[in-house]
N, C-alpha and C positions, 0 to 999 in steps of 0.2 A: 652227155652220154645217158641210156636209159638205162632203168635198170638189169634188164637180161644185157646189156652188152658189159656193164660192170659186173657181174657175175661170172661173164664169161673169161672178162678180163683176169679176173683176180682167179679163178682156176689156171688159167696160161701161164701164169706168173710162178703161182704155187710150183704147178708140175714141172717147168722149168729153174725154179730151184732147187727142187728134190733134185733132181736130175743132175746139178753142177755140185748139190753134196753128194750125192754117189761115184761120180768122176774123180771126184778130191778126196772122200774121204773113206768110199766104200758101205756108206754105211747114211743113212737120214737122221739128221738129227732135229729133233723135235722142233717146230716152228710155226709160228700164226703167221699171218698179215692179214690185216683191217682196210678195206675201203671207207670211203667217208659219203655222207650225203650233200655235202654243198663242194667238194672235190673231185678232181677226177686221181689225184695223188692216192697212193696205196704203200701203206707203211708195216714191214716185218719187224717181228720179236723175235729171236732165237738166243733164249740166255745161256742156252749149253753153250754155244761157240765160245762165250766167254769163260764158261769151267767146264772144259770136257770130261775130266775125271767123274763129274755128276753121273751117281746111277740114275738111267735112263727114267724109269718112272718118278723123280723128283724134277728130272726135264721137263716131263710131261703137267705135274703138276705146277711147275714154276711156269709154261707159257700156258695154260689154262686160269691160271689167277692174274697174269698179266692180261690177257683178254678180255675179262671180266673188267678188270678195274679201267683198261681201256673205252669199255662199253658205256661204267657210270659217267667218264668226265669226259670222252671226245665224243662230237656228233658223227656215232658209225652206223655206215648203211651195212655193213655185213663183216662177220670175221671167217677167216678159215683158219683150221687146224689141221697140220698135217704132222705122220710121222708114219714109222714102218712097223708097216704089221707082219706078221709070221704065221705059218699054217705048214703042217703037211704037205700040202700040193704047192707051196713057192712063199714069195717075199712079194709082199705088195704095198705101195702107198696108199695110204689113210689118207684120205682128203674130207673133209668134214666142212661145209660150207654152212654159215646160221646167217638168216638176218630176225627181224622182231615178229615175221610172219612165217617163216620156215626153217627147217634144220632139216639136212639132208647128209650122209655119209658115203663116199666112191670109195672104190676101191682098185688102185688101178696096180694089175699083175706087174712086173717087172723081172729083167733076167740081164745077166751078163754075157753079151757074145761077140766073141771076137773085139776085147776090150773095148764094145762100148755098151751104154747099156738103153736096152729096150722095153717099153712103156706101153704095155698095149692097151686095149681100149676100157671103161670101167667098169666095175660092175656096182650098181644101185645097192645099196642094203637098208636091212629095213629096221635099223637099230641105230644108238649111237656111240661115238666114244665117252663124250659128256657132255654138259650142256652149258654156254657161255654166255647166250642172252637169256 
């Protein structure tokens, strides 16, 4: 697989588990997954799921130091970081995609309607949430 078609891969994946923790649990709970470069396998961390009582920005900090540590000992071609952002004008998912030549952050709007929930399209930003390679 090249690599824009694992990038793209590993966004589809992201946003369709955002999307099955907002079904289940209403809410995003913080979470990576890493591609590899001699794989096509793509492997998630979410260690809130295992202590949801965790306040949220210790989430955040617990799957950004697993990523990291991820980075030094397996051969990763890219990590993402996803979680939910909050603003004024709505709720949206954080999609943060890094490999060792880029870092880029989406932001993709999302709402509740008519019990299910919808994902529109992203919008680029020109900052980060933080940085894992």
């Amino acid at each position: 697989m090249d690599n824009q078609k694992q990038i793209e891969q590993l966004v589809l994946l992201c946003i369709d588990t955002a999307k099955e923790m907002l079904k289940e649990y209403k809410v995003i709970i913080p979470f990576g997954i890493r591609s590899f470069n001699d794989s096509e396998d793509m492997k998630m961390n979410c260690p809130g799921d295992k202590i949801p009582d965790m306040d949220y920005s210790e989430q955040i900090d617990n799957v950004v130091s697993e990523l990291k540590e991820f980075v030094v000992n397996e051969n990763i071609f890219a990590t993402a970081f996803v979680m939910n952002l909050e603003s004024d004008d709505g709720s949206g998912i954080g999609l943060q995609i890094e490999t060792e030549q880029s870092s880029v952050l989406f932001v993709y709007p999302y709402r509740e309607e008519k019990d299910d929930w919808v994902i529109d399209e992203p919008i680029q930003t020109g900052q980060l949430m933080t940085k894992v390679f």
